[in-house]
Every structure is written in structure tokens, then in C-alpha cells.
C-alpha positions in Angstrom: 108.0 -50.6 17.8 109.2 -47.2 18.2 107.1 -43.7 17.9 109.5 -41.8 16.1 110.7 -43.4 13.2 111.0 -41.8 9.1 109.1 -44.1 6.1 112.0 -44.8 4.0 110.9 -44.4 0.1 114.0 -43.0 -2.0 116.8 -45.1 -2.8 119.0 -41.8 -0.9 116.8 -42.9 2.3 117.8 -46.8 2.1 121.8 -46.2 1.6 121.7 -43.8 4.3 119.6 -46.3 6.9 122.1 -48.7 5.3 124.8 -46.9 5.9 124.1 -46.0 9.2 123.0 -49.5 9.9 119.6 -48.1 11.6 116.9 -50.6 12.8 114.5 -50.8 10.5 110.8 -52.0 11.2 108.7 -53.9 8.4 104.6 -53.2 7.6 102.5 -54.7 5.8 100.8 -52.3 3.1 97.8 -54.9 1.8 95.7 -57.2 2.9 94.7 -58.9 5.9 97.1 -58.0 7.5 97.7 -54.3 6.9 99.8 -51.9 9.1 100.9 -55.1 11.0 104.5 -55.6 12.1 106.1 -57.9 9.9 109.6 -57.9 11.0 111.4 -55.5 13.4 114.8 -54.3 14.4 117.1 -55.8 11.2 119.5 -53.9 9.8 119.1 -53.1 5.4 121.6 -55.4 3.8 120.5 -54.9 0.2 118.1 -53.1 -2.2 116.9 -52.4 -5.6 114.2 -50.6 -7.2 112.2 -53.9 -6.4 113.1 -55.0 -3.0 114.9 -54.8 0.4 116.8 -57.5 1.8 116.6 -57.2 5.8 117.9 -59.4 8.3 118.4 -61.8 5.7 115.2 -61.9 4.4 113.9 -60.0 0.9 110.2 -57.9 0.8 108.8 -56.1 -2.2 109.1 -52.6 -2.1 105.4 -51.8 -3.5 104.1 -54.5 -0.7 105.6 -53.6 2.5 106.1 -49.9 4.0 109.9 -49.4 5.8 110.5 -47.7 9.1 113.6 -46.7 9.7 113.7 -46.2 13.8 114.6 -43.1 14.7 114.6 -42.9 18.7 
């Protein structure tokens, strides 16, 4: 996982990582297993006010915290 990287929160910060087709790292916000990589490196293919679908796989916006990589 990289250093640099910017939290992705708007729905302007999604299309642009989107858009861009940035790498975008997946963390855990609750639970056991909080601040832990979930998934890294996929590409955004979808969102909503509700969830992001990355690398083929959907997670809850108000569950998991988005990193787009920036370096």
C-alpha cells in the first residue's frame, strides 16, 4: 500500500478516480478488523450513494474507507 494516497468521500472524488482509472485501496472502518487492507490496486467500476463496486466486487460506502493511490 502506498503512502500518498487521497480518502475518496464525494461522489466528484469517485468519478474522477473513475475516470482516471486510479488504483484504489480498500479499509476496513469497523470491527475486528479495522484499518486493515481489504482489497488493493482495483480500478472503481461503479458507485452510488450506497456503495462502490471495485475490481468486481461491491463494499458499503459507510463500512469501508477508499484510497485512491496517488504515488
Amino acid at each position: 500500500m502506498s503512502n500518498i494516497y487521497k480518502v475518496l468521500k464525494t461522489d466528484s472524488e469517485f468519478l474522477t478516480a473513475a475516470l482516471k482509472q486510479s488504483e484504489v485501496d480498500i479499509l476496513e472502518r469497523h470491527g475486528d478488523l479495522a484499518r486493515c487492507i481489504v482489497d488493493c490496486g482495483g480500478s472503481i467500476q461503479k458507485w452510488s450513494p450506497v456503495s462502490v463496486k471495485v475490481a468486481d466486487s461491491y463494499y458499503m460506502r459507510n463500512e469501508f474507507e477508499f484510497r485512491m493511490v496517488l504515488a
